[in-house]
N, C-alpha and C positions, 0 to 999 in steps of 0.2 A: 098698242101693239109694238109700237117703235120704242117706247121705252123699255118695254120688256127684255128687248133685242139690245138694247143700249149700253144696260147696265151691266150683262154678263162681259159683253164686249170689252168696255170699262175696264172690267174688273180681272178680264185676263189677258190685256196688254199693261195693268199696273204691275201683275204677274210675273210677267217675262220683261219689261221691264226691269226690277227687283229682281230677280236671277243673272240678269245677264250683267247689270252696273253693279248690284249686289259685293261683290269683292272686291271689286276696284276701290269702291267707296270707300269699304271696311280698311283698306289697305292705305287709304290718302288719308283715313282718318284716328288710323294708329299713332295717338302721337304721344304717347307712353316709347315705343319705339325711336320714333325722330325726335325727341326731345334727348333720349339716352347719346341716341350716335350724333346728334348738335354737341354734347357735354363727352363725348368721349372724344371729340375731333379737337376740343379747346387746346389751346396749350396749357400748361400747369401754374401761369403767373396770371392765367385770370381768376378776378375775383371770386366769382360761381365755384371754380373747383378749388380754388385756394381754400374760402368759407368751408368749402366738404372731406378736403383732406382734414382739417385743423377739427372739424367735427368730429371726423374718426380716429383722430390723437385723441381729443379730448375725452372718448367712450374709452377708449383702450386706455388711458391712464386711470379713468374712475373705475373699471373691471379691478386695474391694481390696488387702488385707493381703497376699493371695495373690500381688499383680501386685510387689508391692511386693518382698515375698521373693525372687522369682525375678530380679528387677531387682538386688537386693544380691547373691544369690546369683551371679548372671554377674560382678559388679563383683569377689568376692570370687574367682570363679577366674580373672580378668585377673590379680590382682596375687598370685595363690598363688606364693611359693618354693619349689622344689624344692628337699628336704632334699639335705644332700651327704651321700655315703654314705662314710667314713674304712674303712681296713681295715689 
């Protein structure tokens, strides 16, 4: 009978337990958040952000690179010759 009584017990202070720390938790263990405001608070000569600026040069100059290629690459199948085929 005592266990009967036990388990509900249990199982509705695991309840409100988890309601009431529930947020808090969720909130100490946002660390998509604290990692961003860690790398927003750096200064600009460290490594970490240095690496990620130099990233997003690197994207934005291949975005340009990219225009670029497709521009030679059209230019290249204007002047493609068809092989002759001999038999």
């Amino acid at each position: 009978m005592k266990k009967l009584l036990l388990i509900p017990l249990i199982a509705a202070v695991a309840i409100v337990t988890v309601r009431l720390l529930g947020p808090r938790l969720l909130e100490h263990l946002d660390i998509e958040s604290r990692m961003t405001r860690m790398f927003n608070d750096m200064p600009d000569y460290c490594p970490p952000k240095r690496m990620m600026n130099n990233i997003e040069a690197v994207r934005e100059q291949g975005e340009l690179l990219g225009e670029q290629n497709s521009r030679i690459l059209e230019k290249l199948k204007e002047f493609r010759v068809q092989p002759s085929v001999e038999q």
